[in-house]
C-alpha positions in Angstrom: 0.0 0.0 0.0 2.8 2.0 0.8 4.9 1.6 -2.9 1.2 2.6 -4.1 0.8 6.3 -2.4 4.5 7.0 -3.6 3.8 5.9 -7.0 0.3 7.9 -6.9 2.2 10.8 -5.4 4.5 10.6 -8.0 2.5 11.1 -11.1 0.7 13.7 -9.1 4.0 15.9 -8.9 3.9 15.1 -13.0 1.1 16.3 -13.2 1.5 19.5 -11.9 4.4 20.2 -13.6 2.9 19.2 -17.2 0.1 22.3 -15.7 3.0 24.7 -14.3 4.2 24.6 -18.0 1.3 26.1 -19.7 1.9 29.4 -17.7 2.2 32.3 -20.1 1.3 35.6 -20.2 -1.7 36.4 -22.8 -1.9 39.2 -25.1 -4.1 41.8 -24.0 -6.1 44.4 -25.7 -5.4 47.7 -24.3 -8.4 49.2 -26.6 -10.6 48.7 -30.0 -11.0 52.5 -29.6 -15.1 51.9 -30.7 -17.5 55.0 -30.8 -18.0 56.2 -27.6 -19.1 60.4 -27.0 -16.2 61.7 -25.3 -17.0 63.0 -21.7 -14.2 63.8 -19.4 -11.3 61.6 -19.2 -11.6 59.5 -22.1 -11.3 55.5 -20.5 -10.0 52.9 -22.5 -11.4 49.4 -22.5 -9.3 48.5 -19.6 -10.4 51.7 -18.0 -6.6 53.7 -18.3 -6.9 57.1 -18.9 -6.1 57.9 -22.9 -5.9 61.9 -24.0 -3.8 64.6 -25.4 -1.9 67.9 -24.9 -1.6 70.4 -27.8 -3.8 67.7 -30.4 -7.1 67.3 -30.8 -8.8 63.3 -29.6 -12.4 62.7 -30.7 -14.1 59.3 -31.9 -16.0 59.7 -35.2 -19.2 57.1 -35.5 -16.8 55.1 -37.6 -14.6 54.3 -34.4 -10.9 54.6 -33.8 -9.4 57.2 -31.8 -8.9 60.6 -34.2 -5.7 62.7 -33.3 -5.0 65.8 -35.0 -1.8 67.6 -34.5 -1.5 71.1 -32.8 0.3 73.4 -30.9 0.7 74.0 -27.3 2.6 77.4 -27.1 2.5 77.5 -23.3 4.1 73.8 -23.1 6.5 74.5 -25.9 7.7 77.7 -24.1 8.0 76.2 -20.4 8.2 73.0 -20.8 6.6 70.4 -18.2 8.4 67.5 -16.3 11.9 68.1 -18.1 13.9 66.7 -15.8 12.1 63.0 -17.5 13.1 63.9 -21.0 16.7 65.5 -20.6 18.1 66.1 -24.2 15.1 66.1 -26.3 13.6 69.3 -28.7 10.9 71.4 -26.7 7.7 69.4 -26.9 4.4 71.2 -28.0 2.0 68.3 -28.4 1.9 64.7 -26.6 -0.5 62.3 -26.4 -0.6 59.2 -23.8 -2.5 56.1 -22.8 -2.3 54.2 -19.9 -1.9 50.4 -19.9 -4.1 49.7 -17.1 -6.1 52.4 -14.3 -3.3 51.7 -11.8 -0.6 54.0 -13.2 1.8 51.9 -13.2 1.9 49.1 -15.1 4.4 45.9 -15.0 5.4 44.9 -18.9 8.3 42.2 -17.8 6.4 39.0 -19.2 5.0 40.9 -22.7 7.2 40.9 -25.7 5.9 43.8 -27.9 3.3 46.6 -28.5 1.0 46.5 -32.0 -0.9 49.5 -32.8 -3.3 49.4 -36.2 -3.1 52.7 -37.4 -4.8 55.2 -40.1 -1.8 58.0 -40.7 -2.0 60.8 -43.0 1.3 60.2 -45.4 4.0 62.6 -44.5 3.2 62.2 -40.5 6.0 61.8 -38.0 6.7 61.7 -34.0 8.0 60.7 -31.5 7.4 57.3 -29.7 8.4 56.5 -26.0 7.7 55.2 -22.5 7.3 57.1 -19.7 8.3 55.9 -16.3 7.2 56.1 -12.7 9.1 55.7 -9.8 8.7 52.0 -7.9 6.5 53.0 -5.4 4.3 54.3 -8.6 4.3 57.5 -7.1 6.3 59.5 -8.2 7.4 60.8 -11.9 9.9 63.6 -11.4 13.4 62.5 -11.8 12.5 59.5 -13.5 13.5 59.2 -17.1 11.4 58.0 -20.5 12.7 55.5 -22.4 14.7 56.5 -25.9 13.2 58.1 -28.4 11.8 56.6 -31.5 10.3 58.2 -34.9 7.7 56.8 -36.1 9.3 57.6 -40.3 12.1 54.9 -38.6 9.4 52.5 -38.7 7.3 52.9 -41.1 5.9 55.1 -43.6 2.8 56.3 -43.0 0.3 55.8 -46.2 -3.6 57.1 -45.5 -3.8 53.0 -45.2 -4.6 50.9 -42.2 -1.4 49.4 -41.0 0.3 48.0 -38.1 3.1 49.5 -36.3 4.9 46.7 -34.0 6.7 48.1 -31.6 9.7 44.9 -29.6 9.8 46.0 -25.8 13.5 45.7 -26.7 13.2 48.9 -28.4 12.9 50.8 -25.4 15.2 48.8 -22.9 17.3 51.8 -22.5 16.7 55.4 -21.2 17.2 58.7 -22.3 20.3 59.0 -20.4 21.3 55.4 -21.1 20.4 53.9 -18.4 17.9 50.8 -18.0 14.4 51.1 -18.7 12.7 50.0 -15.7 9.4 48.0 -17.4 8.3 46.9 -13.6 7.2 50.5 -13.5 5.8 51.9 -16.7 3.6 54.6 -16.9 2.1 55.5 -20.2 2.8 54.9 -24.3 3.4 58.2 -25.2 3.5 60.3 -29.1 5.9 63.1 -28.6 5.4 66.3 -31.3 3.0 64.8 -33.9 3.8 67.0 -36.7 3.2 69.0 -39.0 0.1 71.0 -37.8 -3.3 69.5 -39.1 -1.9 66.4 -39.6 -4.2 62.9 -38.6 -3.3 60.3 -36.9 -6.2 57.5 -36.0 -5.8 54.1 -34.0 -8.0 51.2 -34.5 -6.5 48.7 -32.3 -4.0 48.7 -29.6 -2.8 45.3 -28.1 0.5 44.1 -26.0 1.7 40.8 -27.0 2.5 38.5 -24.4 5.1 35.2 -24.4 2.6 32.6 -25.5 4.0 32.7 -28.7 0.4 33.4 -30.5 -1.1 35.5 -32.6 -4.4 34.6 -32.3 -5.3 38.3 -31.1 -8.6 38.6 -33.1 -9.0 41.6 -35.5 -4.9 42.2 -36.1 -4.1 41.4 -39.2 0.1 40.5 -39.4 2.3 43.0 -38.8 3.5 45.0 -41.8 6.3 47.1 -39.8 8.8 45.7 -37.0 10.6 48.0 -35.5 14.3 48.3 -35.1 15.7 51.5 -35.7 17.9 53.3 -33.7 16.3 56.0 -31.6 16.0 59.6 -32.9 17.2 61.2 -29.6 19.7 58.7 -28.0 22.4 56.1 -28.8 21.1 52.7 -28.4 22.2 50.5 -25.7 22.4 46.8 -25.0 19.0 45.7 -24.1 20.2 44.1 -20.3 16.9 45.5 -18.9 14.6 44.1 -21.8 11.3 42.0 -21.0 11.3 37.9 -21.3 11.2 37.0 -24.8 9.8 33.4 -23.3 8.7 32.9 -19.7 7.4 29.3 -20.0 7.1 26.1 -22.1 3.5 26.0 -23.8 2.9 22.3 -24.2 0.8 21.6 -27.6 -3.4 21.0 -26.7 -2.9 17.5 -28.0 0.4 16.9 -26.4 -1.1 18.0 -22.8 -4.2 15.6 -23.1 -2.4 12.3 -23.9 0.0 13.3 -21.1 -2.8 13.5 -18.8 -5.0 10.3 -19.8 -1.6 8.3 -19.6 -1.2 9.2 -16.1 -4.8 8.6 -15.6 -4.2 5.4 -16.5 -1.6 4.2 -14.9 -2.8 5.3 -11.3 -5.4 3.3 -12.0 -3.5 0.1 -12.6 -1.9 0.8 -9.4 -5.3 -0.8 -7.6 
């Protein structure tokens, strides 16, 4: 009887570690920016707060999230929060979403960011990550991540496309220092330019390290990003997210495993 509760034992430890495999982080849709009339902080699915400085947001009927580029003259003359964007030009527009309503967001088990995006030809700005500080309260002080153009990317065509964006990109600050993704604070379009100019976003998702694409509504990327950022020398990515943080065992795979061990605890009685 004894031989029998170690062997049961046993395949119960198997067991659990065929389950502890499949841990993964799924992708997760930040927003499908659908209609919505626009009262007060605009919320995104997840309920972040998404807006704008110096542009103009509004939702047509059609959907998406409509940004027109302006000009701020106050925030282009004094500035706001410089000491979290040393080195860049004066900014004059911004806009921002968060990730999640808690400020600060954790992005150490998702691999990249995908953005569908409608963007008048001749469009260009700034893409970065902001940062908070680890208690997630505090922002002064704390620097953005690099700098990247969006013309490094892509090139914008009145078309829907989609604009991935590796977390690797941004694995180094603007003073070259790690990017601390435990503690991320917004995606953030620096000085959309020139005035006038429309950007709109249809989808916005974070991939995760399940190795799918499954994310319903994304067609296949038709950008990946790796330029060099328009502001600061790239650094080694030592701070960058987990390309992989488990084994995904296949459906099929997981199922026999199971029914065999089924199986053979039963022929232990």
């Amino acid at each position: 009887m004894q031989i029998k509760l170690s062997a049961v034992a046993a395949l119960l430890a198997l067991s659990a570690g065929f389950v502890s495999a499949q841990t993964c982080t799924p992708d997760d849709l930040i927003d499908d920016y659908h209609y919505r009339v626009l009262e007060g902080n605009y919320k995104t699915n997840g309920g972040g707060i998404a807006g704008a400085v110096g542009a103009t947001v509004n939702i047509p009927p059609s959907g998406g999230m409509e940004i027109v580029a302006g000009f701020d003259n106050s925030l282009f003359t004094t500035g706001a929060e410089l000491d979290t964007h040393p080195g860049t030009a004066p900014t004059y527009n911004y806009w921002f979403t968060q990730f999640n309503p808690q400020i600060c967001s954790d992005l150490t088990t998702y691999t990249s960011m995908e953005l569908e995006i409608i963007a008048d030809p001749g469009i260009d700005f700034n893409i970065t990550l902001t940062q908070k500080s680890a208690d997630c309260l505090t922002r002064a002080g704390h620097v953005d991540s690099q700098y990247h153009l969006l013309s490094s990317l892509l090139t914008p065509n009145g078309q829907l496309q989609t604009l991935r964006l590796p977390l690797s990109l941004f694995a180094t600050n603007l003073v070259g220092q790690p990017y601390d993704f435990q503690h991320a604070k917004d995606l953030t379009l620096v000085n959309l330019h020139p005035q006038g100019a429309k950007l709109v976003l249809k989808n916005f998702v974070i991939r995760g390290d399940c190795n799918s694409s499954a994310t319903p509504g994304l067609p296949p990327a038709t950008a990946s990003a790796s330029a060099a950022s328009s502001s600061a020398a790239s650094a080694s990515a030592s701070a960058s997210p987990k390309a992989s943080s488990g084994v995904v065992a296949s459906a099929p795979a997981f199922g026999f495993a199971i029914a065999a061990l089924t199986a053979a605890a039963a022929m232990l009685f």
